[in-house]
C-alpha positions in Angstrom: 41.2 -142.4 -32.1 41.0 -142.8 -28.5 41.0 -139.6 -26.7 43.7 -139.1 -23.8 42.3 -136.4 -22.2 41.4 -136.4 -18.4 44.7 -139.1 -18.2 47.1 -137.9 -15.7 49.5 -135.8 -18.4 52.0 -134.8 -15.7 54.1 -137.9 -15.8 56.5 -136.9 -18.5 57.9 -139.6 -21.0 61.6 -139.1 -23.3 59.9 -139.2 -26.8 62.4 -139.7 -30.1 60.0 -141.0 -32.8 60.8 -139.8 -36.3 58.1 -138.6 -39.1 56.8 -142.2 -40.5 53.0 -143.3 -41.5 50.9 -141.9 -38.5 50.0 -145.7 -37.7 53.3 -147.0 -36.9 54.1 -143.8 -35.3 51.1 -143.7 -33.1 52.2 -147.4 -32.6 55.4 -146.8 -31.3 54.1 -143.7 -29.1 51.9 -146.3 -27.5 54.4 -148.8 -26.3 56.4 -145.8 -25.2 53.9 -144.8 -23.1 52.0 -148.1 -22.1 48.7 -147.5 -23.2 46.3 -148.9 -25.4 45.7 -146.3 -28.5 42.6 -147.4 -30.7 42.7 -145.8 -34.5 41.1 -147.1 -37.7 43.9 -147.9 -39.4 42.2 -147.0 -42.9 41.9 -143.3 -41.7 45.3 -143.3 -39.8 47.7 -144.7 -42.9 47.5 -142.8 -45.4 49.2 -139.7 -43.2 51.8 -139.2 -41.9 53.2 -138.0 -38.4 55.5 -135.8 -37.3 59.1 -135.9 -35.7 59.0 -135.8 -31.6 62.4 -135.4 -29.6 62.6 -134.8 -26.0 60.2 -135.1 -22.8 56.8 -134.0 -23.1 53.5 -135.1 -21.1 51.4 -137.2 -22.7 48.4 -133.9 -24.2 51.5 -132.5 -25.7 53.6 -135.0 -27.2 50.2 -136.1 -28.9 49.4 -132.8 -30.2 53.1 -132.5 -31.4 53.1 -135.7 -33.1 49.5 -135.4 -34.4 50.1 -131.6 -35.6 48.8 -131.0 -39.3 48.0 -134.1 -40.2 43.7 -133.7 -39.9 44.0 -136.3 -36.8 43.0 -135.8 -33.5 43.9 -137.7 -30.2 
C-alpha cells in the first residue's frame, strides 16, 4: 500500500464507508479524500475493512478503517 504518512493529516474529511472487501473500501476512501492509493489488489481482496462514520484526519481514519485486518497504510 502507499503510505500516507508525512501528508498534511489536519484537514479533516466526513467519512461513512461501511465494512466491504478492503479494496473497494480503500477505493472509496480514496475518492473521498482525492488521492491516489496504490495496493496489490491480490493482498488487499481477500479482507475485509471496517465500518468508518464521522470526521477523522486522514492517519486516523486509515488506521480505523485498516484496524485488524494485517494491512497497513
Amino acid at each position: 500500500m502507499c503510505p500516507l504518512s508525512g501528508m498534511a493529516s489536519e484537514t479533516e474529511y466526513d467519512f461513512n464507508i461501511k465494512s466491504q472487501r478492503a479494496d473497494k473500501a480503500l477505493i472509496r476512501f480514496a475518492r473521498k479524500v482525492g488521492l491516489p492509493i496504490l495496493f496489490p489488489n491480490e493482498q488487499v481482496s481477500n479482507r475485509f475493512s471496517n465500518t468508518i462514520r464521522g470526521r477523522y484526519d486522514l492517519d486516523t481514519a486509515i488506521e480505523i478503517l485498516l484496524d485488524g485486518t494485517g494491512l497497513k497504510a
